[in-house]
CHARMM internal coordinates of N, CA and C (Angstrom, degrees):
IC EDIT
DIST 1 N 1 CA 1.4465
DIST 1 CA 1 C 1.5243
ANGL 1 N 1 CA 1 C 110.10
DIST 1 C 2 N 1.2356
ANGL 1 CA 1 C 2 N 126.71
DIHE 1 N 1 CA 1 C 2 N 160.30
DIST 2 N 2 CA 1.2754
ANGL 1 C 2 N 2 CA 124.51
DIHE 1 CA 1 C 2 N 2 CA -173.96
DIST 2 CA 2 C 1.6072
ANGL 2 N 2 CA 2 C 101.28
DIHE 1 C 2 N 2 CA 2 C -132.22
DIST 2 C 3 N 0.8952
ANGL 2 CA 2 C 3 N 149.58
DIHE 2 N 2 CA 2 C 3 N 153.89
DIST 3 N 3 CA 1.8130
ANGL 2 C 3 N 3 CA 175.66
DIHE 2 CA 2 C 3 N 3 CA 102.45
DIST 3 CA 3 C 1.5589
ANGL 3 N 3 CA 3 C 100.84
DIHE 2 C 3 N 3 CA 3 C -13.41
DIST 3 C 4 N 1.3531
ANGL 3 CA 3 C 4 N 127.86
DIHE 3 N 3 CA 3 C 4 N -79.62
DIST 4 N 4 CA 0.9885
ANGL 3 C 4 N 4 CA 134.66
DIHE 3 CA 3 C 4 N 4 CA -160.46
DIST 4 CA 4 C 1.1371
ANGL 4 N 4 CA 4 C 126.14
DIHE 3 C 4 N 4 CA 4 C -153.93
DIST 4 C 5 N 1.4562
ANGL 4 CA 4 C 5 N 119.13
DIHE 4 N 4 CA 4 C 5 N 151.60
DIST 5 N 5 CA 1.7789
ANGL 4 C 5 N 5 CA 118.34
DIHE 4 CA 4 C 5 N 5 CA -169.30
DIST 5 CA 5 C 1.7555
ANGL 5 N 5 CA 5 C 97.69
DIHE 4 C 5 N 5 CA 5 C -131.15
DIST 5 C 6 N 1.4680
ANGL 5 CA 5 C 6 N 102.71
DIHE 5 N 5 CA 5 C 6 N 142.19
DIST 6 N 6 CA 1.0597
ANGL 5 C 6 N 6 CA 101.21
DIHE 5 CA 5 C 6 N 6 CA -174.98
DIST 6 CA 6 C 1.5687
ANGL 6 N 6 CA 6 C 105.99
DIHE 5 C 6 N 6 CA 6 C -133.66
DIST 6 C 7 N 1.4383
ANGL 6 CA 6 C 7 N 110.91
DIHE 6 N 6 CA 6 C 7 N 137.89
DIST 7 N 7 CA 1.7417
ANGL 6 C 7 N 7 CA 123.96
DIHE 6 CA 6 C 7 N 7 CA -176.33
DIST 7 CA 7 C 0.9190
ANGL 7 N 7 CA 7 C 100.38
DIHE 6 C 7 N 7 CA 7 C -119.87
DIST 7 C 8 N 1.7135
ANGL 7 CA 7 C 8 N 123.93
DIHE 7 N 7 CA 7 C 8 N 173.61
DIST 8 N 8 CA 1.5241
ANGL 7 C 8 N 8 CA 168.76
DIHE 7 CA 7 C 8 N 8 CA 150.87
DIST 8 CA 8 C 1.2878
ANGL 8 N 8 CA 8 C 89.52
DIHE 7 C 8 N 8 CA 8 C -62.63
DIST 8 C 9 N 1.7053
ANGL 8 CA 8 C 9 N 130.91
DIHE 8 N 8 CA 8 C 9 N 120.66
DIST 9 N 9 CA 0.8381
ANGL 8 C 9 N 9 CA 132.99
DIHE 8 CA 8 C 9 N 9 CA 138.64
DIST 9 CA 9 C 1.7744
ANGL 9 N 9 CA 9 C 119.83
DIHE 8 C 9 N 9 CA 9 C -73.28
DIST 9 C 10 N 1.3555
ANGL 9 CA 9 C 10 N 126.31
DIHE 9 N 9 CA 9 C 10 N 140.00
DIST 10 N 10 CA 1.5223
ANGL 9 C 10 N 10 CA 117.91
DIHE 9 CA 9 C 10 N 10 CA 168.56
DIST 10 CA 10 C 1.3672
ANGL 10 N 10 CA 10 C 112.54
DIHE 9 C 10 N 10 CA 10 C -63.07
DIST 10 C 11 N 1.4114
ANGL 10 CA 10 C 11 N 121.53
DIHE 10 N 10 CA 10 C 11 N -39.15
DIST 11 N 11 CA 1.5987
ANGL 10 C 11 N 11 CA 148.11
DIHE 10 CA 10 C 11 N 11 CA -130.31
DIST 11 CA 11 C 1.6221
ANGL 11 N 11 CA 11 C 78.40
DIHE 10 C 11 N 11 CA 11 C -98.34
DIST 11 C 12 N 1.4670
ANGL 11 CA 11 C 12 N 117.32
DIHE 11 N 11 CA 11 C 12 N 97.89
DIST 12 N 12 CA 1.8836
ANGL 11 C 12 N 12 CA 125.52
DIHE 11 CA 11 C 12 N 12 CA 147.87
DIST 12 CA 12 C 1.9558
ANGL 12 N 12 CA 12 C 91.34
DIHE 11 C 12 N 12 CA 12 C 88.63
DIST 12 C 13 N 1.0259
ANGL 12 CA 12 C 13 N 148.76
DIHE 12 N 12 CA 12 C 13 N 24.39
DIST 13 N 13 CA 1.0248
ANGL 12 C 13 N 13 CA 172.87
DIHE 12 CA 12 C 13 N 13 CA -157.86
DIST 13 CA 13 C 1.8949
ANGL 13 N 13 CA 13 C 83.11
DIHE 12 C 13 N 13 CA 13 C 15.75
DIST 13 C 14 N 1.1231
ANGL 13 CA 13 C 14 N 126.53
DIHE 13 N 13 CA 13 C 14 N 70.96
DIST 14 N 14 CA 1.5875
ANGL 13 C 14 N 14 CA 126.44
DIHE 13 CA 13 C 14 N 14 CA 169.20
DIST 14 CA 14 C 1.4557
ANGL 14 N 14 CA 14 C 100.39
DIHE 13 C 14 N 14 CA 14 C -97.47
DIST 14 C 15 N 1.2721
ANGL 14 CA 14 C 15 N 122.79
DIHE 14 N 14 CA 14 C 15 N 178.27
DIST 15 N 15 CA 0.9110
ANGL 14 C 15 N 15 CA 141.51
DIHE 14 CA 14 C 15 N 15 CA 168.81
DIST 15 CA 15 C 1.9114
ANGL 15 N 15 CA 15 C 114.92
DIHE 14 C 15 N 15 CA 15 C -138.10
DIST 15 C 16 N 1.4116
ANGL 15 CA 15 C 16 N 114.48
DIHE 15 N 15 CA 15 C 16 N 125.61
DIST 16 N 16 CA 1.5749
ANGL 15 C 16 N 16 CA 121.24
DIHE 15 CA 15 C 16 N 16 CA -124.93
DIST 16 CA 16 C 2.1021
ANGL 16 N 16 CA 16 C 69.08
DIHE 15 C 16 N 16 CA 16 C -140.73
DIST 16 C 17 N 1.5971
ANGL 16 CA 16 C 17 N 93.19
DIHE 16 N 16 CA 16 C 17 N 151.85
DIST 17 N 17 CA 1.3175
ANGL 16 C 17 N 17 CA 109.66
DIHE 16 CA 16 C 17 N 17 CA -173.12
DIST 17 CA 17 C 2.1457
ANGL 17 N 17 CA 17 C 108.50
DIHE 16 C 17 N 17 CA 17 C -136.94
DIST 17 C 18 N 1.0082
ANGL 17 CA 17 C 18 N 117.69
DIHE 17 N 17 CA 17 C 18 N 106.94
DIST 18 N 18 CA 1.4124
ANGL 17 C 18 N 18 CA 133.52
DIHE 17 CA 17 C 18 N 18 CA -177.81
DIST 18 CA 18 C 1.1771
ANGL 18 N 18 CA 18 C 120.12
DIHE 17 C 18 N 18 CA 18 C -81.08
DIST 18 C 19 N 1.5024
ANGL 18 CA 18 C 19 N 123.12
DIHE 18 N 18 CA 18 C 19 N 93.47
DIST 19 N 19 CA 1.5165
ANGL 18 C 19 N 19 CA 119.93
DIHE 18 CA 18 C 19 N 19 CA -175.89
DIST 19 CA 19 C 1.8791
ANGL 19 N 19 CA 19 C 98.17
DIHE 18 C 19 N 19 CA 19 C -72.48
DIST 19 C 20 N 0.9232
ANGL 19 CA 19 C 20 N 114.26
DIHE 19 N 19 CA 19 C 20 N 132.02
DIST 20 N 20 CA 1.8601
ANGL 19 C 20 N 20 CA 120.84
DIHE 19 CA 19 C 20 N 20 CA 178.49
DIST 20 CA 20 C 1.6819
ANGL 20 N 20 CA 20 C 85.40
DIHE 19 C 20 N 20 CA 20 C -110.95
DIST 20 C 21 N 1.3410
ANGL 20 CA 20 C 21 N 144.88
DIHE 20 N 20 CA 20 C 21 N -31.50
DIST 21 N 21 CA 1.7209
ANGL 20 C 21 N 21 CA 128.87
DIHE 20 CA 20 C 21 N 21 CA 156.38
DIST 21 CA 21 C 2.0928
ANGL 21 N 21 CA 21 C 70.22
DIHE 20 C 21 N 21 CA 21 C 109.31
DIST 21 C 22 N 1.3045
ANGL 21 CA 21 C 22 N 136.62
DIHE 21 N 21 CA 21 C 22 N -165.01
DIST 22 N 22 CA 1.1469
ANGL 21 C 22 N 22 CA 147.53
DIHE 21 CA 21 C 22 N 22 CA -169.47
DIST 22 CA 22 C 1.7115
ANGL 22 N 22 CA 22 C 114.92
DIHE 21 C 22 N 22 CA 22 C -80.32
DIST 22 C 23 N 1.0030
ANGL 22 CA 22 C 23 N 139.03
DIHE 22 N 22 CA 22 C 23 N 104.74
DIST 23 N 23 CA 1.4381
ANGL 22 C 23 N 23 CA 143.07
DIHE 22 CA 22 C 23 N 23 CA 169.93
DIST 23 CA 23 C 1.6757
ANGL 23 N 23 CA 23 C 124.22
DIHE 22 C 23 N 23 CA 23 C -86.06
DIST 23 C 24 N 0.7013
ANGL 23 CA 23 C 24 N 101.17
DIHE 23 N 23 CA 23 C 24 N 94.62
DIST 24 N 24 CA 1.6895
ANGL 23 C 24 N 24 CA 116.36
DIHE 23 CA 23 C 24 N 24 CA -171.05
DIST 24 CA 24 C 1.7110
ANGL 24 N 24 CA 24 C 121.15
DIHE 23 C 24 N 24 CA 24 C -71.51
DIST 24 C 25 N 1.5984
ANGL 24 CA 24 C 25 N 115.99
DIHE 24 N 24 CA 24 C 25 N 69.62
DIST 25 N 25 CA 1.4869
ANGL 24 C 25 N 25 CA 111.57
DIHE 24 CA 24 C 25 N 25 CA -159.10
DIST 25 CA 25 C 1.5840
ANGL 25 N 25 CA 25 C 123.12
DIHE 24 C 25 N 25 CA 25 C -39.51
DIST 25 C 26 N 1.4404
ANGL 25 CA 25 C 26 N 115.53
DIHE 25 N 25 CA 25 C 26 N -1.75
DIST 26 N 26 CA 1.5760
ANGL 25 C 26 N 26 CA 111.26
DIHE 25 CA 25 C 26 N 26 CA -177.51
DIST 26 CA 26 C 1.6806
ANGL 26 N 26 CA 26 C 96.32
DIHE 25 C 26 N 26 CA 26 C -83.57
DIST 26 C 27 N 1.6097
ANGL 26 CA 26 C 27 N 124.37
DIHE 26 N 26 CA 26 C 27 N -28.83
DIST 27 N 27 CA 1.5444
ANGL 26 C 27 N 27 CA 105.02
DIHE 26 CA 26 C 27 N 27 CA 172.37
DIST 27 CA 27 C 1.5962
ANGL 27 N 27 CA 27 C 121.18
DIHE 26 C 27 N 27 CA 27 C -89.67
DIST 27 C 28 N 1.4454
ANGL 27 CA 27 C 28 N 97.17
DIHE 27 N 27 CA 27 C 28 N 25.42
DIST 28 N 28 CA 2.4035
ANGL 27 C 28 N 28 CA 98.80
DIHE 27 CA 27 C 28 N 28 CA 178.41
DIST 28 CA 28 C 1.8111
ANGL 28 N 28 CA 28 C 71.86
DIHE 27 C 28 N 28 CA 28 C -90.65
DIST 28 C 29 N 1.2314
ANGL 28 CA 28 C 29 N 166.94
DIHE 28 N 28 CA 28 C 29 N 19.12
DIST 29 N 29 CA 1.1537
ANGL 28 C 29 N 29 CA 124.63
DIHE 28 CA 28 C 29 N 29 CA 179.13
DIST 29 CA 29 C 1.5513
ANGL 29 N 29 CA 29 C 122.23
DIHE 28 C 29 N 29 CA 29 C 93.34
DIST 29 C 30 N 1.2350
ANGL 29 CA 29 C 30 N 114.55
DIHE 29 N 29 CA 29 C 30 N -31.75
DIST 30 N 30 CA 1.4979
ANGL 29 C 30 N 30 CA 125.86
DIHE 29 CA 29 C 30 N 30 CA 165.40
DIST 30 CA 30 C 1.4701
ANGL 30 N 30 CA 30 C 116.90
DIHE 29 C 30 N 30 CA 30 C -37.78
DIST 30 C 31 N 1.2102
ANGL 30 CA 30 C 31 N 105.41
DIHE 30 N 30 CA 30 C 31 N 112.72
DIST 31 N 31 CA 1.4725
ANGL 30 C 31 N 31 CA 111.46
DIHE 30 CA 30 C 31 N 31 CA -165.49
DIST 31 CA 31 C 1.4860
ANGL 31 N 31 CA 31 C 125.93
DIHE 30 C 31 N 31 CA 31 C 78.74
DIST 31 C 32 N 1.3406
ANGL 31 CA 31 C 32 N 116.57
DIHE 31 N 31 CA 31 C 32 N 27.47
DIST 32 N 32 CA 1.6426
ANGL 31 C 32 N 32 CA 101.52
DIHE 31 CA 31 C 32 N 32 CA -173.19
DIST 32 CA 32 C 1.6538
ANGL 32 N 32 CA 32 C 77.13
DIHE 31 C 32 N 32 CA 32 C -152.26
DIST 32 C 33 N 1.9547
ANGL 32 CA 32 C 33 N 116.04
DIHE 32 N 32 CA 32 C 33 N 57.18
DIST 33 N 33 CA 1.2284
ANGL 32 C 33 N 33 CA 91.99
DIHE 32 CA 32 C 33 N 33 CA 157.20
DIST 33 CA 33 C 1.3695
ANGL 33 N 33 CA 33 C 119.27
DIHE 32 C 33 N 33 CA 33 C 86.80
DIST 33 C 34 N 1.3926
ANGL 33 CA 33 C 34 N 135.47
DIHE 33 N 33 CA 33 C 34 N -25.43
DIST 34 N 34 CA 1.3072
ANGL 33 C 34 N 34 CA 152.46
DIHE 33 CA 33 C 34 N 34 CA 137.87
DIST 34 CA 34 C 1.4963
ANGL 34 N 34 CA 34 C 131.08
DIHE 33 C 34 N 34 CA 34 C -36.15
DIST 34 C 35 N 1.5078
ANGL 34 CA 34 C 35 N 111.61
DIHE 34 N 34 CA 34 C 35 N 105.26
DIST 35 N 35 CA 1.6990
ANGL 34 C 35 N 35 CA 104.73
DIHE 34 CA 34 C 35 N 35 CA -175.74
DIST 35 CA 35 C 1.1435
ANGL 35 N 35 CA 35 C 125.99
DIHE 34 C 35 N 35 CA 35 C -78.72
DIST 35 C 36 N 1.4231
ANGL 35 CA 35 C 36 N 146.74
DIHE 35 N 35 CA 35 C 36 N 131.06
DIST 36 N 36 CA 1.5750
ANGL 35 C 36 N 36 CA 156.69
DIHE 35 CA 35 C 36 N 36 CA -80.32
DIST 36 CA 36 C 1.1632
ANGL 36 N 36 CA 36 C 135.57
DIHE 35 C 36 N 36 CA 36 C 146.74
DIST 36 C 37 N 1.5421
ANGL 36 CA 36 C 37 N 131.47
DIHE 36 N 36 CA 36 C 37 N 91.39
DIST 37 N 37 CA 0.9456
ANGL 36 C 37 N 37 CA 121.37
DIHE 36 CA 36 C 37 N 37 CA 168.47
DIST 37 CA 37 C 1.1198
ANGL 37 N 37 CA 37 C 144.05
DIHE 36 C 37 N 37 CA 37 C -120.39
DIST 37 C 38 N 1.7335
ANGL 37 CA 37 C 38 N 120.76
DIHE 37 N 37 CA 37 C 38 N 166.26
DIST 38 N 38 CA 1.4169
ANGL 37 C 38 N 38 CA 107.58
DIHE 37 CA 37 C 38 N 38 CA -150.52
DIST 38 CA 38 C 1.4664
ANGL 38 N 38 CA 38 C 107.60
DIHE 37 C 38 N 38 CA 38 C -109.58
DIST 38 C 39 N 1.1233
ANGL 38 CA 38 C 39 N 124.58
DIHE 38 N 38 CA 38 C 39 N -166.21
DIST 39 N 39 CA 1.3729
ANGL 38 C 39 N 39 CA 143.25
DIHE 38 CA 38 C 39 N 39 CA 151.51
DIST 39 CA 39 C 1.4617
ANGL 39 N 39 CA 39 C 139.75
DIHE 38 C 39 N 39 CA 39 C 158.56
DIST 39 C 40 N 1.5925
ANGL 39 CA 39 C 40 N 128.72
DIHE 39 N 39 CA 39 C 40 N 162.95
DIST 40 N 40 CA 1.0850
ANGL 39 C 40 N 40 CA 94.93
DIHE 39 CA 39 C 40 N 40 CA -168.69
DIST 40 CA 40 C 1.4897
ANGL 40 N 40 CA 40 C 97.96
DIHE 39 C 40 N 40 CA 40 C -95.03
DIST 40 C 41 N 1.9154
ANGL 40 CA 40 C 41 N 110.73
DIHE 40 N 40 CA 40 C 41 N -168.07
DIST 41 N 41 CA 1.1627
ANGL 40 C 41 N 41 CA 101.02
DIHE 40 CA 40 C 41 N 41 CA -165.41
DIST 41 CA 41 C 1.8213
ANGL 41 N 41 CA 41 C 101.24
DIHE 40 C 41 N 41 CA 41 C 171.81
DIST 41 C 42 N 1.1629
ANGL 41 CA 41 C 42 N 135.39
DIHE 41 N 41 CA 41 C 42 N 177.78
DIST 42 N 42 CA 1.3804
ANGL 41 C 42 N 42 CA 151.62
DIHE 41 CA 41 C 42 N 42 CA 148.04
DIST 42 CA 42 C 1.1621
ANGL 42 N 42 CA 42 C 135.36
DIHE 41 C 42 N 42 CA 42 C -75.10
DIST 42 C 43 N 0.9565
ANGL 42 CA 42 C 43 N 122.69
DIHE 42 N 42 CA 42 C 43 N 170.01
DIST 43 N 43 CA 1.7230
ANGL 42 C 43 N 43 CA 128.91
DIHE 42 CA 42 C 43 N 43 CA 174.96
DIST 43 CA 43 C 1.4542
ANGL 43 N 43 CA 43 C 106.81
DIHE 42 C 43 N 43 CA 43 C -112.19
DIST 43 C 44 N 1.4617
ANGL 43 CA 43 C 44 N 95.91
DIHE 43 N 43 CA 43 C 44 N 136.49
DIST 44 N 44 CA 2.0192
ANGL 43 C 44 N 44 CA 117.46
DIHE 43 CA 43 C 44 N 44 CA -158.24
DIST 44 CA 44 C 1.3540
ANGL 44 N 44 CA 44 C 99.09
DIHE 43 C 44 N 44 CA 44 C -71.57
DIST 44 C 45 N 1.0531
ANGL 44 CA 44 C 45 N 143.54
DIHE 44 N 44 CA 44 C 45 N -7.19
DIST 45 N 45 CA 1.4969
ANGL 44 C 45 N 45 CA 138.74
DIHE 44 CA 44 C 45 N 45 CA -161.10
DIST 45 CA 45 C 1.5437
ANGL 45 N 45 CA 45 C 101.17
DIHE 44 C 45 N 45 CA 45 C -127.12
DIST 45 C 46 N 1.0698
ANGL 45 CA 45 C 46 N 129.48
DIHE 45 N 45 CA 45 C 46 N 153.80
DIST 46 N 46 CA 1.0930
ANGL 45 C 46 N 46 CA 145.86
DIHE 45 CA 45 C 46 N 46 CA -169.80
DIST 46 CA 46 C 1.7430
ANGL 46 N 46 CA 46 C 115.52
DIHE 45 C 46 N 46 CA 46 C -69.12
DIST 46 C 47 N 1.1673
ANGL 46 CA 46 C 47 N 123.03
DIHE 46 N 46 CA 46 C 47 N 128.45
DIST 47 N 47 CA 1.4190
ANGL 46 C 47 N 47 CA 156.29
DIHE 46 CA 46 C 47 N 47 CA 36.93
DIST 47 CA 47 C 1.1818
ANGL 47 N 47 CA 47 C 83.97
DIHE 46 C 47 N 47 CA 47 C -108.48
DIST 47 C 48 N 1.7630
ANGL 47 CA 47 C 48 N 147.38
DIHE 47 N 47 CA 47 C 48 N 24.02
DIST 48 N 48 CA 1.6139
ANGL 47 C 48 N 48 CA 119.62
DIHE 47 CA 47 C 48 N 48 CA 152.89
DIST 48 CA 48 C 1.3534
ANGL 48 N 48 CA 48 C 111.02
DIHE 47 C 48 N 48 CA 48 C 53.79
DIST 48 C 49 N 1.1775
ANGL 48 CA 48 C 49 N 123.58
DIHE 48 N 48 CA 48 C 49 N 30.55
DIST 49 N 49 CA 1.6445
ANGL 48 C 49 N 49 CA 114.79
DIHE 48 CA 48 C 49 N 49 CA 162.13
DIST 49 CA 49 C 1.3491
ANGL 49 N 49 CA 49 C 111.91
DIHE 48 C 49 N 49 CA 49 C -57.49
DIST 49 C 50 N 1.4652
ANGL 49 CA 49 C 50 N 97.25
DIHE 49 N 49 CA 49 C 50 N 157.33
DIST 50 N 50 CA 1.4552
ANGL 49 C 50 N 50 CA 134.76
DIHE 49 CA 49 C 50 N 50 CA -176.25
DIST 50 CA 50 C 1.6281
ANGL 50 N 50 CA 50 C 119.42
DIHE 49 C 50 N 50 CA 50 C -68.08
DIST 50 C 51 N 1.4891
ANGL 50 CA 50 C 51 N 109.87
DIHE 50 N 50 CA 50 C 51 N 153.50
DIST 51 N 51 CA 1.6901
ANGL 50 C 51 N 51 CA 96.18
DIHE 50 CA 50 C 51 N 51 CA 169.14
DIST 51 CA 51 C 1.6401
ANGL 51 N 51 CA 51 C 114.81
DIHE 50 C 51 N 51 CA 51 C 78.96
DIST 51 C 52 N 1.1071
ANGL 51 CA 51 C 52 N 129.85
DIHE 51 N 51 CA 51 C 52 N 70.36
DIST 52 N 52 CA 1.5281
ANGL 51 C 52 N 52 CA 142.89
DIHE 51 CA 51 C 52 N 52 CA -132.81
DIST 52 CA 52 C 1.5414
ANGL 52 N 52 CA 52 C 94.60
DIHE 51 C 52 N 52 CA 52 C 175.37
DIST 52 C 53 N 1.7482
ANGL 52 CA 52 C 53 N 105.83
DIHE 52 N 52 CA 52 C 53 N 103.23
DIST 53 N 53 CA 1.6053
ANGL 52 C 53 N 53 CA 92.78
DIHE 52 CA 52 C 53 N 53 CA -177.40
DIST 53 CA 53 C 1.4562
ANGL 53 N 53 CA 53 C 77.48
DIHE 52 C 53 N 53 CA 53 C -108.99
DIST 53 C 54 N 1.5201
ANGL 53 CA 53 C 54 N 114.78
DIHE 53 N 53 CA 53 C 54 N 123.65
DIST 54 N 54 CA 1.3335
ANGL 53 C 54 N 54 CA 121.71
DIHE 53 CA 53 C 54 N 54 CA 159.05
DIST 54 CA 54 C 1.5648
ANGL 54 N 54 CA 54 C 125.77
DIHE 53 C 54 N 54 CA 54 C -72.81
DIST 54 C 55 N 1.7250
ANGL 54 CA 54 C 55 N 120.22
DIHE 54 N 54 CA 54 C 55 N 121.91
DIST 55 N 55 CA 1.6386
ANGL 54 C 55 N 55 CA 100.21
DIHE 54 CA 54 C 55 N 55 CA 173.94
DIST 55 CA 55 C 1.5313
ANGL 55 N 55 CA 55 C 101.09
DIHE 54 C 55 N 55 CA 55 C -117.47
DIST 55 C 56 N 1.2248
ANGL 55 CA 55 C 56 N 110.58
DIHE 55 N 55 CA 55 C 56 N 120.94
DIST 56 N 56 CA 1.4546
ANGL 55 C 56 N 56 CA 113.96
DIHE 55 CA 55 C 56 N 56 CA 166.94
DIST 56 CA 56 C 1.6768
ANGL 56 N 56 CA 56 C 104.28
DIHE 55 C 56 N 56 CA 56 C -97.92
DIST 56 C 57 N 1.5965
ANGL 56 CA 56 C 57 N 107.80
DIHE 56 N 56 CA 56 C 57 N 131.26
DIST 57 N 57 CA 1.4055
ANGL 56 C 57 N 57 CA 128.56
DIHE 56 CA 56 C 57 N 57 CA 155.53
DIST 57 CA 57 C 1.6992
ANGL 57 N 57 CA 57 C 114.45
DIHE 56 C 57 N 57 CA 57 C -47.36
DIST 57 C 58 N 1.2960
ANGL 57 CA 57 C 58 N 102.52
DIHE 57 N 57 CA 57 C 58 N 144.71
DIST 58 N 58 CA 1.4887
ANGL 57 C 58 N 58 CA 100.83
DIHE 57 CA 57 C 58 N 58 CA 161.85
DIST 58 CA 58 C 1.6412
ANGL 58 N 58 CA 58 C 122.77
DIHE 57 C 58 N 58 CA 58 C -83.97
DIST 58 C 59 N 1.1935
ANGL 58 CA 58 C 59 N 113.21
DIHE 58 N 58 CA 58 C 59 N -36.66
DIST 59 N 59 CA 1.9658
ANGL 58 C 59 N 59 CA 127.90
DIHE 58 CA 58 C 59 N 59 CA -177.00
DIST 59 CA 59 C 1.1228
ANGL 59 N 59 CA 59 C 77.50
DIHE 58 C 59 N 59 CA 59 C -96.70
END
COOR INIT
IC SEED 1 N 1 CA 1 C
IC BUILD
């Protein structure tokens, strides 16, 4: 589950932080038939630790 996701705003070159409150990957569709992909990978923000299975949705 994740807390929060954070982007690059374009708008004043800030950088802006999105509470989404708890996201529970069994309701993105994962597993019910939903296209998805995986991999492993890091975390985008600094110290970039290791061990981060990223799943990006296809829709």
């Amino acid at each position: 589950m994740m807390n929060k996701i954070f982007y690059l705003a374009v708008n004043r070159n800030r950088i802006k932080s999105v509470d989404l409150g708890l996201v529970d990957p069994k309701h993105a569709g994962i597993g019910r038939g939903g296209n998805y992909y995986r991999y492993n990978g890091s975390l985008t923000t600094p110290a970039c630790d290791e061990g981060v299975l990223w799943t990006v949705m296809q829709d």
